[in-house]
MARMAR-791892 format. One record per residue (C-alpha): x, y, z. Coordinates in Angstrom, 1 decimal. Layout:
+--------+--------+--------+
!     c1 !     c2 !     c3 !
+--------+--------+--------+
!      X !      Y !      Z !
...
+--------+--------+--------+
END
This chain:
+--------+--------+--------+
!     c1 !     c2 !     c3 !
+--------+--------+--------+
!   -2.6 !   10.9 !   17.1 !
!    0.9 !   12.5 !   16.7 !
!    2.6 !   13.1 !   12.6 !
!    5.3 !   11.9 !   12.7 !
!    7.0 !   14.8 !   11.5 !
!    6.8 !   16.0 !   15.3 !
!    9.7 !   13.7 !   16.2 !
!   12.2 !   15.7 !   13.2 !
!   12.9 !   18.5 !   16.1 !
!   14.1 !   15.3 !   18.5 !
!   16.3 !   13.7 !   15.3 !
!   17.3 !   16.4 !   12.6 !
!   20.1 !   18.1 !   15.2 !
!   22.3 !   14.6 !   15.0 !
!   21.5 !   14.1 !   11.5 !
!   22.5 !   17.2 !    9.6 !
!   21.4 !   17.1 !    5.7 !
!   19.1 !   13.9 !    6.3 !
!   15.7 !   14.3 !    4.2 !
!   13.2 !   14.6 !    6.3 !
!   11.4 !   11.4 !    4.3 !
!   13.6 !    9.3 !    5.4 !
!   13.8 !   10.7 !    8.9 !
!   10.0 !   10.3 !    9.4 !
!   10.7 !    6.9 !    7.7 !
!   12.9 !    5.8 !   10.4 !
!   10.7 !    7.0 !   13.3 !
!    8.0 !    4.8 !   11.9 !
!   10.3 !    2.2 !   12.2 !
!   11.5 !    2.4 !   15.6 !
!    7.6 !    3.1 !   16.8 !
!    6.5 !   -0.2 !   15.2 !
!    9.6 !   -1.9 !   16.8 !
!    8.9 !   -0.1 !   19.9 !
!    5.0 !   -1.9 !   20.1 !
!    6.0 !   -5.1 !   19.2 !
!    8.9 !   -5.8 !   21.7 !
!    6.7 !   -3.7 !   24.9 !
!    3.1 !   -4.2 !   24.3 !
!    2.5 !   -0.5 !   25.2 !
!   -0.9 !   -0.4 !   23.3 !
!   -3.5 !   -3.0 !   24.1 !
!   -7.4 !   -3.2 !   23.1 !
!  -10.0 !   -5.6 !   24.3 !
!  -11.8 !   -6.5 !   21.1 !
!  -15.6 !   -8.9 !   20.8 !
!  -15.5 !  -11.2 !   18.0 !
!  -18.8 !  -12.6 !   17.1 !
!  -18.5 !  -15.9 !   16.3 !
!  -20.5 !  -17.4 !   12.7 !
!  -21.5 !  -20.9 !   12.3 !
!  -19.6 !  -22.7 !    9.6 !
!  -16.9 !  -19.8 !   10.1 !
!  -13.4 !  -20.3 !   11.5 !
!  -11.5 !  -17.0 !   10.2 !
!  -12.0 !  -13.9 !   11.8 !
!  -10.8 !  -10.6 !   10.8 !
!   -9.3 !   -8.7 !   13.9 !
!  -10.4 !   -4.9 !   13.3 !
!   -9.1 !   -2.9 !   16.8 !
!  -10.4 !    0.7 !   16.5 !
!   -7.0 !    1.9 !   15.3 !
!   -3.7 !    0.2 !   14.2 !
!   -2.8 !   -2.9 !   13.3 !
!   -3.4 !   -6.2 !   15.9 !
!    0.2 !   -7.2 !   16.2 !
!   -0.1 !  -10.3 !   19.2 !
!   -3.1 !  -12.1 !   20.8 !
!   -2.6 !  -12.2 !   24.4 !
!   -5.4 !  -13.8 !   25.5 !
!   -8.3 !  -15.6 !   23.7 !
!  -11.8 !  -16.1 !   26.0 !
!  -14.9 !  -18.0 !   25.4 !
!  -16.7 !  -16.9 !   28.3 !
!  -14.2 !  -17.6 !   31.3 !
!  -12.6 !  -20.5 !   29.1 !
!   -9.5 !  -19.6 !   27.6 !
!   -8.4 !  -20.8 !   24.1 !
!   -5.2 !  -22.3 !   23.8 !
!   -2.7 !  -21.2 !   21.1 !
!   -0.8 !  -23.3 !   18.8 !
!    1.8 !  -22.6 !   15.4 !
!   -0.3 !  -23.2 !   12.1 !
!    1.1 !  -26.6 !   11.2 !
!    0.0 !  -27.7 !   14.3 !
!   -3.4 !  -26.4 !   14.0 !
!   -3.6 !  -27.8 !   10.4 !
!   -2.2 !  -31.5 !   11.2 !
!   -4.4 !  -31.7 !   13.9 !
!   -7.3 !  -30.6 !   11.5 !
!   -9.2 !  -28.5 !   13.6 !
!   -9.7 !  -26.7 !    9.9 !
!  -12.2 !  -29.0 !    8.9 !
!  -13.2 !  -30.3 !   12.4 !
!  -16.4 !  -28.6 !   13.9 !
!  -17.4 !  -28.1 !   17.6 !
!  -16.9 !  -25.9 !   20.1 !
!  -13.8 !  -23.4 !   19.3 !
!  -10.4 !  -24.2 !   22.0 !
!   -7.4 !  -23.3 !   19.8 !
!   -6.5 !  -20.4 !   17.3 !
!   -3.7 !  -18.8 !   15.6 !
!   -3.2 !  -15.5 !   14.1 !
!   -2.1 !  -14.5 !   10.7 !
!    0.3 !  -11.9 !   10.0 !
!   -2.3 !  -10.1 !    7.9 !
!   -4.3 !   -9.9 !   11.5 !
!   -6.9 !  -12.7 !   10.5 !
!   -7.8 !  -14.9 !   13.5 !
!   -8.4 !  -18.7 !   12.7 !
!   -9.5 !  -20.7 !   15.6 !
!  -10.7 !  -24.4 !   15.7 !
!  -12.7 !  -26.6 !   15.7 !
!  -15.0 !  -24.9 !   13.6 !
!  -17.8 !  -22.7 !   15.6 !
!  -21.3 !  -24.7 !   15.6 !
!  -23.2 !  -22.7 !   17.4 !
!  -23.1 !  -18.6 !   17.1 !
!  -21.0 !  -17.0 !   20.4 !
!  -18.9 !  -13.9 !   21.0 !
!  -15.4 !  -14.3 !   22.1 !
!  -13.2 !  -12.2 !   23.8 !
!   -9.6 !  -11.0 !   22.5 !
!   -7.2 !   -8.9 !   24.5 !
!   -4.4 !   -7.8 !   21.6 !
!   -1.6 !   -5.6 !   21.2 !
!   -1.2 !   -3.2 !   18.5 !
!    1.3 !   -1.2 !   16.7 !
!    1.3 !    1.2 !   13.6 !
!    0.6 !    0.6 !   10.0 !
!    3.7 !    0.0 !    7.9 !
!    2.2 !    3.8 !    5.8 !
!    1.3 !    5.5 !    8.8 !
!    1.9 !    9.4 !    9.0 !
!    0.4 !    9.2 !   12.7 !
!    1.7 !    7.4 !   15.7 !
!   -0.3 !    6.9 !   18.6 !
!    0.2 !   10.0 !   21.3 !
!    1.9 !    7.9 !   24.0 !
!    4.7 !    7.5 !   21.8 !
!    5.4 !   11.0 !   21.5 !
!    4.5 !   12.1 !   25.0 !
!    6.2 !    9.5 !   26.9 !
!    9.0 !    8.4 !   24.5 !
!    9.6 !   10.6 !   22.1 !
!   13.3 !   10.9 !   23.0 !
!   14.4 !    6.9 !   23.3 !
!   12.2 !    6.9 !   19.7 !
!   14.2 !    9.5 !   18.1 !
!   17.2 !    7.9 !   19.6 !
!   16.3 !    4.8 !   18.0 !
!   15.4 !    6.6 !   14.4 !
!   19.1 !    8.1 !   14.8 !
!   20.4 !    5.0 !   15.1 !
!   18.3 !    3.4 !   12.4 !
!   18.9 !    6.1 !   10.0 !
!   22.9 !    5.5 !   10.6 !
!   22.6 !    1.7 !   10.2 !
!   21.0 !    1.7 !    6.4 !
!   22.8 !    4.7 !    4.8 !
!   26.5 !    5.3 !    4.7 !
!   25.9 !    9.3 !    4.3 !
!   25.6 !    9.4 !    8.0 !
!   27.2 !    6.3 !    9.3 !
!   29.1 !    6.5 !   12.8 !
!   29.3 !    3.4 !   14.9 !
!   30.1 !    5.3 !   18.2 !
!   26.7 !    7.2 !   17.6 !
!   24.8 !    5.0 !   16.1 !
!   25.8 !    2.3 !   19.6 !
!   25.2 !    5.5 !   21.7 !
!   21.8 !    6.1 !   20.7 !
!   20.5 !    2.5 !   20.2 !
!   21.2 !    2.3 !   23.8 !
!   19.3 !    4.7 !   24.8 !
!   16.4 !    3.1 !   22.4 !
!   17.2 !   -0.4 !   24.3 !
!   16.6 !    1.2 !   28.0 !
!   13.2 !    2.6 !   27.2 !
!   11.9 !   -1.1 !   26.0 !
!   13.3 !   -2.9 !   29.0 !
!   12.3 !    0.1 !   31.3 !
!    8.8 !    0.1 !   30.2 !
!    8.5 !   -4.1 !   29.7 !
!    9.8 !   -3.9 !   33.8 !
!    7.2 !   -1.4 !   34.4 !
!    4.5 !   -3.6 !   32.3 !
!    5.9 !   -6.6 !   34.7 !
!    5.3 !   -4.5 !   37.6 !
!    1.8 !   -3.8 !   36.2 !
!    2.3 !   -0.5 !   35.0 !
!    3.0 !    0.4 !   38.7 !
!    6.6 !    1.6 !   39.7 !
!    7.2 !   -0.5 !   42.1 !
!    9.6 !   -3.4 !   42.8 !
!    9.2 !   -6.7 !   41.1 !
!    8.8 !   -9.6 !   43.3 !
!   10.3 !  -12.8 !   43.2 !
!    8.5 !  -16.1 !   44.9 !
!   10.8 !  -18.7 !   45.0 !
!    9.3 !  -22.7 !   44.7 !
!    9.6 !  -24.4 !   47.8 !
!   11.0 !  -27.9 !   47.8 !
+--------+--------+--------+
END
């Protein structure tokens, strides 16, 4: 794990006077953003199933679970659906074999209808850092340090008038907004650099 304090070399230059609080506030910031929109860190979690049981803490081995990509019972894979759906279809209070699920913000899985027979399912989430972190992850620093500082820079300029400077502030989101689509192409491509290909429907 990297502090975050190793990103103030990558910020403090464009930011004269800035406390480094709020600098290191701002990098958290723009890590957590990073996460969310590129699914750059992923975990394969096991989540014992309990008869009579239908929420499930999701505890990865560091982080927080931010997205569920993909729900397994064995090679069956659970469809999600938005609460209110899950609730007025009542899969709550209905028991059987589990084939939907949600996922609360608070990273509490809820899946339906409610488990009758004890089983282990298979999650594949993405993560991203706690909202009091002092560590990041070390791909973030290795890999994208700069784009992340950018991105702090330009976070730090958007929420406090004592360094505010549109022209800067544009300039360095920019280079923030490059690094997510660069590395959500390069997740497309499989984490390969290669091209992406298109296959067109025939008609």
């Amino acid at each position: 794990m990297t502090a975050l304090n190793q990103f103030m070399d990558f910020t403090r230059g464009r930011l004269p006077g800035c406390p480094e609080q709020l600098m290191e506030k701002a990098v958290l910031e723009v890590c957590i953003e990073f996460c969310k929109r590129t699914q750059l860190l992923v975990e394969a979690i096991d989540i014992p199933m309990v008869v009579g049981t239908y929420q499930y803490a999701v505890t990865p081995t560091s982080d927080l679970p931010w997205d569920m990509i993909q729900l397994r019972r064995e090679s069956l894979a659970l469809t999600p659906l938005a609460r209110l759906d899950f609730l007025a279809a009542r899969l709550d209070v209905l028991e059987g074999s589990p084939q939907y699920y949600y996922l609360e913000d608070s990273g509490i899985l809820v899946v339906g209808p409610i488990p009758v027979a004890e089983e282990t399912l298979s999650a594949l989430v993405t993560l991203r850092p706690d909202d009091d972190a002092t560590t990041v992850p070390d791909v973030l620093f290795r890999e994208f340090r700069n784009p992340i500082a950018a991105g702090a820079r330009a976070w730090v300029r958007r929420h406090h008038g004592d360094w505010s400077d549109s022209l800067m502030e544009a300039e360095d989101r920019n280079l923030f907004e490059r690094a997510v689509n660069n590395q959500n192409s390069r997740r497309a491509r499989g984490g390969v650099d290669r091209p992406l290909r298109v296959q067109f429907p025939s008609f």
